[in-house]
Structures are given as structure tokens and as C-alpha cells.
Residue frames as a rotation matrix with the C-alpha (Angstrom) as fourth column:
UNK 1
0.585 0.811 0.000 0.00
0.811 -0.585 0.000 0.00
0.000 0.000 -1.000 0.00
UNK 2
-0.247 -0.809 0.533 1.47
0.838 -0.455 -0.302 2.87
0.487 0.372 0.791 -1.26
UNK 3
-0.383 0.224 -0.896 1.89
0.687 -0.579 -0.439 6.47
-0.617 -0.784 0.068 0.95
UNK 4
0.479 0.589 0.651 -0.22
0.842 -0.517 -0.152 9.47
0.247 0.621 -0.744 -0.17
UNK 5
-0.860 -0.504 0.083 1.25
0.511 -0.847 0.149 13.05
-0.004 0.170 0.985 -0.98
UNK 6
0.378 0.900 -0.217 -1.65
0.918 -0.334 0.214 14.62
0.120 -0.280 -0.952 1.32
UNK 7
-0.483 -0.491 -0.725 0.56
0.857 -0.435 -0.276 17.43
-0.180 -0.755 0.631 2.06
UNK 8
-0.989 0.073 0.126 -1.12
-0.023 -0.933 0.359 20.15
0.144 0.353 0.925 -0.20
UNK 9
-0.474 0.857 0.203 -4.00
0.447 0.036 0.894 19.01
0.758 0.515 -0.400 0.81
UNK 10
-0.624 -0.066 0.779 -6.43
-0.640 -0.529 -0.557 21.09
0.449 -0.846 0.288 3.76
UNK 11
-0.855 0.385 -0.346 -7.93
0.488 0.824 -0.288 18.34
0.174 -0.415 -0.893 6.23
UNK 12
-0.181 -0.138 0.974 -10.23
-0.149 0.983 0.112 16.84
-0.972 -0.124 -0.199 6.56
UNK 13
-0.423 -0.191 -0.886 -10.18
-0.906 0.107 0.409 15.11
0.017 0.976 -0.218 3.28
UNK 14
-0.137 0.008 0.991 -11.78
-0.500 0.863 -0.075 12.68
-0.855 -0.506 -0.114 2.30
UNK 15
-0.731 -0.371 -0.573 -10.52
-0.677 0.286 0.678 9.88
-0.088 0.883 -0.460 -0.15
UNK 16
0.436 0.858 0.271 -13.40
-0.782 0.510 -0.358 7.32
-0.446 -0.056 0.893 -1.77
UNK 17
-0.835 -0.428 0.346 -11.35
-0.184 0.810 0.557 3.78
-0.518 0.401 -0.755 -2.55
UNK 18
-0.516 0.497 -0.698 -12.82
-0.615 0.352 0.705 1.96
0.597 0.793 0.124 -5.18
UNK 19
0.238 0.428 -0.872 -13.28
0.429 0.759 0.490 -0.98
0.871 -0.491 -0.003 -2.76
UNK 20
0.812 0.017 0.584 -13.90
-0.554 -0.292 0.780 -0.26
0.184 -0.956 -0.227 1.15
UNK 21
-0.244 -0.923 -0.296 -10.87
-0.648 0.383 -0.658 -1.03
0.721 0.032 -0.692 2.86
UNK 22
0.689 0.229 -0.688 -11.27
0.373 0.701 0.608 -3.92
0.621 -0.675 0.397 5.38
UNK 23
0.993 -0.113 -0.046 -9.65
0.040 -0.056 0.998 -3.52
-0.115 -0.992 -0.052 8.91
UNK 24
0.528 -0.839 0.135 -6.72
0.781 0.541 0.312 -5.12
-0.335 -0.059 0.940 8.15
UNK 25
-0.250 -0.547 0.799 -5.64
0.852 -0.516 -0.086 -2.55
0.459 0.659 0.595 4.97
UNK 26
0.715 0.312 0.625 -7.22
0.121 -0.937 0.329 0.49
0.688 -0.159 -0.708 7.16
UNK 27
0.846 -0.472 -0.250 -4.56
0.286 0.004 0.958 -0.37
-0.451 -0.882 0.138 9.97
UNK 28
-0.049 -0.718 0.694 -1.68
0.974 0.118 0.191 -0.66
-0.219 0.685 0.694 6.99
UNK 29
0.691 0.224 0.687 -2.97
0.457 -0.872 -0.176 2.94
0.560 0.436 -0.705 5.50
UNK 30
0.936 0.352 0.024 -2.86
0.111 -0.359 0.927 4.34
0.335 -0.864 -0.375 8.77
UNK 31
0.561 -0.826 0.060 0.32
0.581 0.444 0.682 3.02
-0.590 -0.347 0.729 9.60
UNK 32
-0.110 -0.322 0.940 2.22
0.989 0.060 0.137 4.06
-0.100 0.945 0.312 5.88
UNK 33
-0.043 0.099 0.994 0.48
0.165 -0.981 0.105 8.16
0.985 0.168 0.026 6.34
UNK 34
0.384 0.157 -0.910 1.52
0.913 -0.209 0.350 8.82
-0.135 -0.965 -0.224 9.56
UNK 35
-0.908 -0.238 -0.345 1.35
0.299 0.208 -0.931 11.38
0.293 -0.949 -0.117 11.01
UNK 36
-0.588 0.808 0.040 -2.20
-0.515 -0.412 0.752 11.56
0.624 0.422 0.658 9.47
UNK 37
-0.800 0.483 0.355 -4.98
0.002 0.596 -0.803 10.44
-0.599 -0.642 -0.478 11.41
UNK 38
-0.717 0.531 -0.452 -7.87
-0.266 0.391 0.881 8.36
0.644 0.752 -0.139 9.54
UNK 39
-0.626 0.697 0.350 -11.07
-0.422 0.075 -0.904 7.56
-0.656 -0.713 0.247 10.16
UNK 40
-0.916 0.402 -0.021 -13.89
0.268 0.649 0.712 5.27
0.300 0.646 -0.702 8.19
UNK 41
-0.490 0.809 0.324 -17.31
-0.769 -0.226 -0.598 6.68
-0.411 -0.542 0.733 7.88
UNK 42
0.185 0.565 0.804 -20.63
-0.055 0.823 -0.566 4.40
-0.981 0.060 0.184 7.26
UNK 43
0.786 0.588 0.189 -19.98
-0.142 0.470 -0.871 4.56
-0.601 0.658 0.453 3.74
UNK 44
0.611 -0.768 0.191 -16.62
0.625 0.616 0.479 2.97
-0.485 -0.173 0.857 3.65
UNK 45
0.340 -0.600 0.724 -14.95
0.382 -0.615 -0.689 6.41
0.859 0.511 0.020 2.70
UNK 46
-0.014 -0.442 -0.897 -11.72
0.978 0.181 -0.104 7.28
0.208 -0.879 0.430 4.59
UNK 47
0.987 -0.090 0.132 -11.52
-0.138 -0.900 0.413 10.70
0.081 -0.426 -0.901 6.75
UNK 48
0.120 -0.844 -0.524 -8.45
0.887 0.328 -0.325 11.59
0.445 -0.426 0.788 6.87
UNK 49
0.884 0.290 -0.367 -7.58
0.465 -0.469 0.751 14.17
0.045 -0.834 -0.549 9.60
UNK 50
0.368 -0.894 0.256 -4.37
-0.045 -0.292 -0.955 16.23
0.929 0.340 -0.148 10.26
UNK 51
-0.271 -0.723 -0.636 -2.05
0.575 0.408 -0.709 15.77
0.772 -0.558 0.306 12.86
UNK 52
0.789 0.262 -0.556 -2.33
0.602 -0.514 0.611 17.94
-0.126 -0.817 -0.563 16.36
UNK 53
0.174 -0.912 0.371 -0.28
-0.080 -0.389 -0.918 20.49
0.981 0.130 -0.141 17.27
UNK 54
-0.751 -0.653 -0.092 1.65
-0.080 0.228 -0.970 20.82
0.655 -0.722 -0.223 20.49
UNK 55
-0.816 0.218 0.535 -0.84
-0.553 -0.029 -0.833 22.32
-0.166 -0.976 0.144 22.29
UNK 56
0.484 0.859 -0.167 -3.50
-0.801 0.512 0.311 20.36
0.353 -0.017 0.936 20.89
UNK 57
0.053 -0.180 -0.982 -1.49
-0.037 0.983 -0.182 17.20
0.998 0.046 0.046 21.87
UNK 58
-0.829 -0.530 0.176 -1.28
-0.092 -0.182 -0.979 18.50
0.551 -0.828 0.102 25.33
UNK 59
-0.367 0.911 0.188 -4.86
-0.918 -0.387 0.084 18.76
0.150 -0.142 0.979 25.63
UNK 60
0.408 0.737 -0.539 -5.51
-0.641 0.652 0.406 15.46
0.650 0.180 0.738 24.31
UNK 61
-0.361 -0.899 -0.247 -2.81
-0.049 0.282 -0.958 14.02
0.931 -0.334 -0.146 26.53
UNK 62
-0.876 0.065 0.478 -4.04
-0.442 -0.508 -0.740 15.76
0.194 -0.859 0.473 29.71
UNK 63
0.064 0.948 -0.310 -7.78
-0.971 0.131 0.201 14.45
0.232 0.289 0.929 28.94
UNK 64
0.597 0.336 -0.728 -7.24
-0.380 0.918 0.112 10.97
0.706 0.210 0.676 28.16
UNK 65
-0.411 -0.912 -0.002 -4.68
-0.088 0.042 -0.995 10.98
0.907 -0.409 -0.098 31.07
UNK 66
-0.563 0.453 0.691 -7.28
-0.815 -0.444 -0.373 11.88
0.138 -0.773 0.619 33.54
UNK 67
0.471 0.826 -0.309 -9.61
-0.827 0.535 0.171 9.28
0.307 0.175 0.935 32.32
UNK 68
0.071 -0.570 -0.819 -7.10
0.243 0.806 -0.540 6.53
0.967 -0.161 0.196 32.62
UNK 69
-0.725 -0.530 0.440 -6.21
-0.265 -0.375 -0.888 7.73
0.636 -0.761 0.131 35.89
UNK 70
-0.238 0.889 0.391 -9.71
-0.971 -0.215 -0.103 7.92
-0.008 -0.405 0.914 37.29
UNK 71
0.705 0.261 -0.660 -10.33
-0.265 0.959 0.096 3.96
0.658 0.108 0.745 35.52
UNK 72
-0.383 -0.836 -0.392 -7.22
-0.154 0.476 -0.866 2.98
0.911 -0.271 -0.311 37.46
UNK 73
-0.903 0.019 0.429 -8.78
-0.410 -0.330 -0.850 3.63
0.125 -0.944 0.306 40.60
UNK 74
0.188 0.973 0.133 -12.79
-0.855 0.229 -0.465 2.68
-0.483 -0.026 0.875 39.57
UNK 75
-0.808 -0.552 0.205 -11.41
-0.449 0.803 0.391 -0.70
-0.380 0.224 -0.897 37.93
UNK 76
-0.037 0.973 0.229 -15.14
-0.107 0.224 -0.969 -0.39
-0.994 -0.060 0.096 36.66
UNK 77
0.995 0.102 -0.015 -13.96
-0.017 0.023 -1.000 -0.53
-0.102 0.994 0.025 32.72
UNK 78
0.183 -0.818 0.546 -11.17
0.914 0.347 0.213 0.04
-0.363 0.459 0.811 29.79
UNK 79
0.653 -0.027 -0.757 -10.33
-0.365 -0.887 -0.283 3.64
-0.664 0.462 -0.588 28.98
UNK 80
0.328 -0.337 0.882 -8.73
0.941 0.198 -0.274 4.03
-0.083 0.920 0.383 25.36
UNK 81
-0.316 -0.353 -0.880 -6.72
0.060 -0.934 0.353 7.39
-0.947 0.059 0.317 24.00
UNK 82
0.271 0.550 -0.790 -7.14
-0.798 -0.330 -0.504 8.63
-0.538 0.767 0.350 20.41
UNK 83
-0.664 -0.646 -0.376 -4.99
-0.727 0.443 0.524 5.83
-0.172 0.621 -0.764 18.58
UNK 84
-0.781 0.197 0.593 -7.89
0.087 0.974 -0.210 3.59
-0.619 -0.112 -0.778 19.40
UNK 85
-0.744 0.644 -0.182 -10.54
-0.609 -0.539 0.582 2.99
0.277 0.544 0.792 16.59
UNK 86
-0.585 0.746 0.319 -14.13
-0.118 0.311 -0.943 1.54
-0.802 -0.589 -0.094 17.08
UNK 87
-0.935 0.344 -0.087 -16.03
-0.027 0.176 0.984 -0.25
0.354 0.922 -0.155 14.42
UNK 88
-0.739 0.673 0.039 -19.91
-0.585 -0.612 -0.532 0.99
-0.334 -0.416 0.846 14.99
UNK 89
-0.460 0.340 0.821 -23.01
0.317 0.926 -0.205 -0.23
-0.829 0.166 -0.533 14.14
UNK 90
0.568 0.469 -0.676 -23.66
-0.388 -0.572 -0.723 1.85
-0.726 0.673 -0.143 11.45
UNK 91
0.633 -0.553 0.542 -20.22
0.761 0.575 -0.301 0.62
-0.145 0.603 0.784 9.68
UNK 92
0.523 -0.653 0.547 -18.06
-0.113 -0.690 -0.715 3.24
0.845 0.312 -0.435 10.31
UNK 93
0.223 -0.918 -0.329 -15.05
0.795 0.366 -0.484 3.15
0.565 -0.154 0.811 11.93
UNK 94
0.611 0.776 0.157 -14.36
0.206 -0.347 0.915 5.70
0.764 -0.527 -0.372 14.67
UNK 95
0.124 -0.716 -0.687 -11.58
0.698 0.555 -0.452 7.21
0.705 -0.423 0.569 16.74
UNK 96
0.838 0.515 0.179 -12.56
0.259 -0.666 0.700 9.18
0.480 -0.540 -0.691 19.72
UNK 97
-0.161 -0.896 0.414 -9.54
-0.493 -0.291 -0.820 11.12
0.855 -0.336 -0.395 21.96
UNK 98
-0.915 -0.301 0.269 -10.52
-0.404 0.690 -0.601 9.56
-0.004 -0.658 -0.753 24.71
UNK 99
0.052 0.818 -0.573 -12.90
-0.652 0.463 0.601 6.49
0.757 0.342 0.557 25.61
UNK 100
-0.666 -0.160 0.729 -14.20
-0.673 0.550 -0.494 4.11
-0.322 -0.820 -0.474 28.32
UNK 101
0.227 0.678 -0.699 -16.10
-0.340 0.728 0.596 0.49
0.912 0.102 0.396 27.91
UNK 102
0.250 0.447 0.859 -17.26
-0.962 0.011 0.274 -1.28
0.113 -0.894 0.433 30.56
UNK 103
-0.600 -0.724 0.340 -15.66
-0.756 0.652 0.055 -4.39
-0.261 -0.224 -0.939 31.60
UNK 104
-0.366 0.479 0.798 -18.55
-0.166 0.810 -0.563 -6.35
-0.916 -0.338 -0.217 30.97
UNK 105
0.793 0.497 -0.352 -19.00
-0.271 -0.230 -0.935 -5.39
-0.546 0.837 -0.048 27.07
UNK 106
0.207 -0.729 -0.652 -15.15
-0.886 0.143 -0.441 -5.67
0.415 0.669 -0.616 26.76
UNK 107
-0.577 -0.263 0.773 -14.87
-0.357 0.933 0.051 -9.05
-0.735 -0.247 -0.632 28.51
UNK 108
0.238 0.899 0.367 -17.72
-0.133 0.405 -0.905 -10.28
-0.962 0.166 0.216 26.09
UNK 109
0.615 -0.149 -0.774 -15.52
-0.788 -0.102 -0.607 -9.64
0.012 0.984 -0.180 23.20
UNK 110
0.936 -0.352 -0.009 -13.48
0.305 0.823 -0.479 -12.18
0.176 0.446 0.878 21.71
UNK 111
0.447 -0.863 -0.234 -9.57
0.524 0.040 0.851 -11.89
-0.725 -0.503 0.470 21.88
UNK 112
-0.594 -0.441 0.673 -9.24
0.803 -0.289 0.521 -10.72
-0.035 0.850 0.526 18.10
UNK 113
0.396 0.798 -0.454 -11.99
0.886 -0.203 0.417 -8.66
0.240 -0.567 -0.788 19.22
UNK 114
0.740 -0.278 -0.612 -10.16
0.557 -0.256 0.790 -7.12
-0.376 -0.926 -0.035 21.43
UNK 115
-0.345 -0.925 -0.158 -6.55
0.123 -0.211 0.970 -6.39
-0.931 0.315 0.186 19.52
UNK 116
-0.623 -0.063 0.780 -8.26
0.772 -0.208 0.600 -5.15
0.125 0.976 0.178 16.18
UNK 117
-0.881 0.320 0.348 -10.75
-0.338 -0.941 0.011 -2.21
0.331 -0.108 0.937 16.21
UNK 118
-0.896 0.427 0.125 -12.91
0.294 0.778 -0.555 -3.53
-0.334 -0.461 -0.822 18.72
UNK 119
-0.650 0.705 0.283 -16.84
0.588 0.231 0.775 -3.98
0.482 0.670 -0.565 17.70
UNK 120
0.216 0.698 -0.682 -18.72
0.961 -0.274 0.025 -1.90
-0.170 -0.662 -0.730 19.79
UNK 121
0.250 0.441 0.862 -19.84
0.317 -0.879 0.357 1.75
0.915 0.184 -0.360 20.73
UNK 122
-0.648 -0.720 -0.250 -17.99
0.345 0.016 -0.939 3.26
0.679 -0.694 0.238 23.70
UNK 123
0.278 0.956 -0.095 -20.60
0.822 -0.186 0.539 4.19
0.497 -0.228 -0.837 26.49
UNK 124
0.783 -0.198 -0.590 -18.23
0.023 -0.938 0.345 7.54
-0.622 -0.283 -0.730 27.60
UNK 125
0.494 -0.382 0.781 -16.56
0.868 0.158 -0.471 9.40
0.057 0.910 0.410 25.05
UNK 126
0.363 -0.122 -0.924 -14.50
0.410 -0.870 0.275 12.42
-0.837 -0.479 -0.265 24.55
UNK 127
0.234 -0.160 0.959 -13.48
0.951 -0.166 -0.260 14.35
0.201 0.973 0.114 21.60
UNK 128
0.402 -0.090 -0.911 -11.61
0.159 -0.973 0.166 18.03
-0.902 -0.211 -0.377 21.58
UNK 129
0.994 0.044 0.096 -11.84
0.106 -0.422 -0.900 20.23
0.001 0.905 -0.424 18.94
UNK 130
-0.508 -0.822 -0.256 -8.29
0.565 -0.543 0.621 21.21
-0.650 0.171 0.740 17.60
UNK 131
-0.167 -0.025 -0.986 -7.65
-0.297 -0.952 0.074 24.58
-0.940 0.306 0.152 15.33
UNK 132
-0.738 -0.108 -0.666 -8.22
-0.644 -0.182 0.743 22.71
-0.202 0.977 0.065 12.28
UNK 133
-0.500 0.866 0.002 -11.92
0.866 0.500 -0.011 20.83
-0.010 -0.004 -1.000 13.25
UNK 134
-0.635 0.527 0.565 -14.70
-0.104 -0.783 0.613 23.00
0.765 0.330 0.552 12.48
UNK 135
-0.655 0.481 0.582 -17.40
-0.640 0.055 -0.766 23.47
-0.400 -0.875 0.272 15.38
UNK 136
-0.119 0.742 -0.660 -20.11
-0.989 -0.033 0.142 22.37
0.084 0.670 0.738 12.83
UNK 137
0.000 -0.381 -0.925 -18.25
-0.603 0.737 -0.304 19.10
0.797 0.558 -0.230 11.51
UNK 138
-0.912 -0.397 0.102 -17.30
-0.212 0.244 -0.946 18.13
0.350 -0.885 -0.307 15.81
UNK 139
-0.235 0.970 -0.057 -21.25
-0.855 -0.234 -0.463 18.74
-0.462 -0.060 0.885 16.32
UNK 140
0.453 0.511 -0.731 -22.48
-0.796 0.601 -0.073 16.25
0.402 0.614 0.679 13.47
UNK 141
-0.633 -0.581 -0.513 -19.47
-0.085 0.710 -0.699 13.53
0.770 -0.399 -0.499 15.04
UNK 142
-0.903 -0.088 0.419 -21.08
-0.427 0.114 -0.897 14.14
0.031 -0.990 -0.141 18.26
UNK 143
0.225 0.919 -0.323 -24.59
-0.935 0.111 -0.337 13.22
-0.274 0.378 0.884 16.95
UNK 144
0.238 -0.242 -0.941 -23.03
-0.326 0.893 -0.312 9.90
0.915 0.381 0.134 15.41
UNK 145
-0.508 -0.593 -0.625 -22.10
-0.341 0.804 -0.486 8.98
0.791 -0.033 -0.611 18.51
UNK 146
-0.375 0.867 0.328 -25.39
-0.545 0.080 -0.835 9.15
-0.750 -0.492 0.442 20.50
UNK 147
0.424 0.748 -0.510 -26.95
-0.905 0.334 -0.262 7.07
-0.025 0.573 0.819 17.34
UNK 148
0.108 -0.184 -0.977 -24.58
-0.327 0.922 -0.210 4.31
0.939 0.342 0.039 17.28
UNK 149
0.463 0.275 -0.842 -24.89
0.339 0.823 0.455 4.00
0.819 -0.496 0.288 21.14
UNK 150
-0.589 -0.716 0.374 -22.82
0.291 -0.620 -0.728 6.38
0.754 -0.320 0.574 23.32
UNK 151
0.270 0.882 -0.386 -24.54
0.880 -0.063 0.471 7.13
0.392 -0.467 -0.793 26.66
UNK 152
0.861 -0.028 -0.507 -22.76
0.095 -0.972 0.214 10.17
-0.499 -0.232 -0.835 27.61
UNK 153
0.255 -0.626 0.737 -20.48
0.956 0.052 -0.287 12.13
0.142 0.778 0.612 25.29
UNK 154
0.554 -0.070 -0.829 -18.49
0.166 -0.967 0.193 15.61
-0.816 -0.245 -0.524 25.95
UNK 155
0.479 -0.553 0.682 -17.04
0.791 -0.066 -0.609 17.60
0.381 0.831 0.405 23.42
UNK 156
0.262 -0.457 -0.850 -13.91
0.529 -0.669 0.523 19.85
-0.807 -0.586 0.067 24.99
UNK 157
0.488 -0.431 0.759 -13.49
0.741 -0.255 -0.621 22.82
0.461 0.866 0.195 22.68
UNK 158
0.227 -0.226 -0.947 -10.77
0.704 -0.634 0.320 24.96
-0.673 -0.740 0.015 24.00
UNK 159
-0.666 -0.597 0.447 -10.80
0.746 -0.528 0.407 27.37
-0.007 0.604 0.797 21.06
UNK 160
0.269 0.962 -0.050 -14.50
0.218 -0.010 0.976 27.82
0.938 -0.274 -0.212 22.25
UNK 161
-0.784 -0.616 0.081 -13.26
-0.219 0.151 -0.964 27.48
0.581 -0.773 -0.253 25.52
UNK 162
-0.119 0.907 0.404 -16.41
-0.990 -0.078 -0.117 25.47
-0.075 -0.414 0.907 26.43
UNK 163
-0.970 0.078 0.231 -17.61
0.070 0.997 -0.041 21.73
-0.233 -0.024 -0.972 27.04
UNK 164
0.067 0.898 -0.435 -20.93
-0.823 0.296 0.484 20.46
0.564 0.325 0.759 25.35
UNK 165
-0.783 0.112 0.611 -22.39
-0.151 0.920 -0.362 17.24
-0.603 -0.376 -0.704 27.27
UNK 166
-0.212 0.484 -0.849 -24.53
-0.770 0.452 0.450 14.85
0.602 0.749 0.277 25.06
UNK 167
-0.758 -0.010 0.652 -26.65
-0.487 0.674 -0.555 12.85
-0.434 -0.738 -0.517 26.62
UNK 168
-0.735 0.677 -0.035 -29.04
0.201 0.268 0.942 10.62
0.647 0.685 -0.333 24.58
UNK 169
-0.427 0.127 -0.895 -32.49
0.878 0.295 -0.377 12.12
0.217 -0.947 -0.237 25.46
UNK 170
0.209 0.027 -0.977 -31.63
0.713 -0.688 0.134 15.37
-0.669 -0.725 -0.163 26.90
UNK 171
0.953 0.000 0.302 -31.10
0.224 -0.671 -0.707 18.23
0.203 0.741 -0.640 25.56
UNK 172
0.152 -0.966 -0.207 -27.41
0.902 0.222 -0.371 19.19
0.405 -0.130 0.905 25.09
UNK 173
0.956 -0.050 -0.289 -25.73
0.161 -0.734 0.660 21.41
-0.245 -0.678 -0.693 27.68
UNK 174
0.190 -0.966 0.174 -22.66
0.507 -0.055 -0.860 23.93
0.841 0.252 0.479 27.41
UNK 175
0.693 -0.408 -0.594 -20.38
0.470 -0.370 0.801 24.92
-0.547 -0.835 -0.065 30.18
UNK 176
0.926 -0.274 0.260 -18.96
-0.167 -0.915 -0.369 28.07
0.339 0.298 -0.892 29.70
UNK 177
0.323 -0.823 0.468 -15.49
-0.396 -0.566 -0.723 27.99
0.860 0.048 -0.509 30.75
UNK 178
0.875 0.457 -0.161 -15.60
-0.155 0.578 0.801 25.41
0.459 -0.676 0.576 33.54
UNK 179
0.324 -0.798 0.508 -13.21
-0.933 -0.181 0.311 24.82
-0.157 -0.574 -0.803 36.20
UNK 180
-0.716 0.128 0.687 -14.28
-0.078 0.962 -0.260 21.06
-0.694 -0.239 -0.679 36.57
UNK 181
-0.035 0.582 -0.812 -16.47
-0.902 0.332 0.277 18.88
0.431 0.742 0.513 34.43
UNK 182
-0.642 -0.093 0.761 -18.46
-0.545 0.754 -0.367 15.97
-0.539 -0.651 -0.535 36.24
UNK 183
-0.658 0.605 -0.448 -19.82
0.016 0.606 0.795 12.68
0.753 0.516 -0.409 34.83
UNK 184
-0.031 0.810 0.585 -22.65
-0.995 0.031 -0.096 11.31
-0.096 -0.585 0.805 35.34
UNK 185
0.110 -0.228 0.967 -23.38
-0.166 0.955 0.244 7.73
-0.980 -0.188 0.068 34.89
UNK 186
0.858 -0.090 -0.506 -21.70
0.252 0.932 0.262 5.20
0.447 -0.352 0.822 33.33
UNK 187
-0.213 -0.895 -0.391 -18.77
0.825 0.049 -0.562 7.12
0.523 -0.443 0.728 34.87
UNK 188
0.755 0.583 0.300 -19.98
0.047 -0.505 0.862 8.68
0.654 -0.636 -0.409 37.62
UNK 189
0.673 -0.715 -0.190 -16.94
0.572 0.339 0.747 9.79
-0.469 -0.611 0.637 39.63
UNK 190
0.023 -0.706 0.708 -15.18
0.995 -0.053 -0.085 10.67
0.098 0.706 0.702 36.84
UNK 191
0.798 0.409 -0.443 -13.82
0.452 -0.892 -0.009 14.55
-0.399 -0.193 -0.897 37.11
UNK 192
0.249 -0.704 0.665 -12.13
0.952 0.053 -0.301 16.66
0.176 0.708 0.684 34.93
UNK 193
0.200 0.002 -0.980 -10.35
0.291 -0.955 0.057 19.73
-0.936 -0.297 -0.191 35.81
UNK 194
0.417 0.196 0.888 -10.81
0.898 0.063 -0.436 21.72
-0.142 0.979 -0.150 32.48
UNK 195
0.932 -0.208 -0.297 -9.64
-0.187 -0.978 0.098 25.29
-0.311 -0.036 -0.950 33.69
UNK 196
-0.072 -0.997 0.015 -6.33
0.102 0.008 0.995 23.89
-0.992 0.073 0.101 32.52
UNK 197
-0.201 0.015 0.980 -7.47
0.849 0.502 0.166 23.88
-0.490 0.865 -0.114 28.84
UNK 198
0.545 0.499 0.674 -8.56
0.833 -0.415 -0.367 27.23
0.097 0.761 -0.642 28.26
UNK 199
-0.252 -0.798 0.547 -6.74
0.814 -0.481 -0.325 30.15
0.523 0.364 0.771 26.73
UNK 200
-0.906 0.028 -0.421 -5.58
0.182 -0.874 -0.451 33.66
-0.381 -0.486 0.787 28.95
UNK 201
0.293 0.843 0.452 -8.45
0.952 -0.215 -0.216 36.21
-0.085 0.494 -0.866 28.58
């Protein structure tokens, strides 16, 4: 599989193979255009995404740090950073910044399951805008992941300098500039301190 000369191009792009790629050749891509980040929507055309910058990587870092941190302690699931994708039930493919499954959804998988883009719909998600996601585009993502099963989803935009919570349901709520940011259930407990994400005023 051969690398693409994406450089002139402005993300997100998105490329339509002739034939959907199967797992196997989406891991290969992936692998071959680093330091692009891909993504498979339901109609087996790839997203491809540009890289973070610094401070976006700090963000996502800090984020999916917390979460892991927090699971360490509640030993109530699997948290996941961004690297991990998620095949949906719609048929799209799927790679939140950060992510948590419950021990009982990921014990139920298989072992190959497990070590390939596992089959399921995380039930807490996170996503943060960087400088080169529209608000719009982050919006419609967050919608996909309340349809393919997501019970509670935040979206951290610090360019916005604001969390959205998604909650299938409810109407969606923004926090303005939040110190903290508490779950509710399935990770209840969980707390993010967020006043570290947003820019001076």
C-alpha cells in the first residue's frame, strides 16, 4: 500500500477507494500516512484528519490521562486514547480522543476482538476540537455517537473554551469555561479539571 502526498492538501479530506478497505488494509494505511490520522465513515470512505499540534497534543494528553487515571482507581472498565478505533453499528469506523467500555462489554468480546478495532460503541466518550476541526463538523461527530450508542459524550473545545455534554435524550448542555467537568453515569466519579485547557483572557 502505497503512501499518499496529502501534504497540499487542507484536512479533513476525504478519499473514496474503489473498494472499502477492510480492517486489516485500514490499519496498513494508517500506519504508511503517519502522522495523518484516519477515520472510516458508514460509507466505507476514509476521513483523513491532520495531525495535532503541540498544544492540541497536550490537551488530548491531559484528557485521556485523567480518564485513565480515574479507571485505574474505579477498575469499573477500559479507557482508550485517540490511537484507538471503534467499528460501529452503522459501519463506520471511529476514533474518539478519549474512551471508556465497561468491563462487561469488553470481557464479552473475543480476543481478536479485542486487539483489532474492537466492535462496539464506547458508552463515555470524549473528543476536543483542535484549530483545524470545524465546530459544525465536531457537532455532526457528536450526533453519530449518540446514534450508534454512546450514553454520555463531551465535546472539549478549547478554542471555544467550552464543554458540550450529550446525553441521549436530553437536551445538550454547554459549560462556559468550567473549572471542573463531572460525569454522570456510566462514569460517575469521573472529574475533569478543564480550567487547565482554556486560553488567557
Amino acid at each position: 500500500m502505497l503512501t499518499l502526498d496529502l501534504s497540499s492538501l487542507a484536512p479533513p479530506v476525504l478519499i473514496r477507494p474503489a473498494v472499502p478497505l477492510t480492517d486489516e488494509e485500514l490499519i496498513r494505511f494508517s500506519e504508511v500516512n503517519k502522522p495523518y490520522r484516519f477515520e472510516r465513515n458508514k460509507y466505507g470512505e476514509i476521513v483523513m484528519m491532520t495531525p495535532v499540534g503541540g498544544i492540541g497534543d497536550t490537551h488530548e494528553g491531559w484528557i485521556s490521562s485523567s480518564l485513565f487515571n480515574w479507571n485505574e482507581s474505579a477498575q469499573t472498565g477500559i479507557a482508550f486514547g485517540p490511537n484507538t478505533g471503534f467499528n460501529l453499528p452503522d459501519g463506520s469506523c471511529l476514533s474518539p480522543d478519549a474512551a471508556w467500555v465497561s468491563l462487561a462489554r469488553w470481557n464479552a468480546l473475543t480476543p481478536a476482538e479485542q486487539a483489532g478495532f474492537p466492535p462496539l460503541c464506547p458508552e463515555f466518550l470524549i473528543e476536543v476540537r483542535s484549530r483545524s476541526d470545524s465546530r459544525r463538523r465536531m457537532e455532526e461527530k457528536m450526533h453519530l455517537w449518540l446514534e450508534n450508542g454512546a450514553q454520555l459524550a463531551w465535546l472539549v473545545d478549547p478554542i471555544d473554551a467550552n464543554v458540550t455534554i450529550y446525553v441521549p435524550g436530553e437536551d445538550v448542555r454547554t459549560l462556559d469555561r468550567p473549572e471542573v467537568v463531572e460525569a454522570s453515569e456510566p462514569v460517575a466519579g469521573f472529574i475533569l479539571r478543564a480550567d487547565r485547557l482554556w486560553p488567557a483572557k
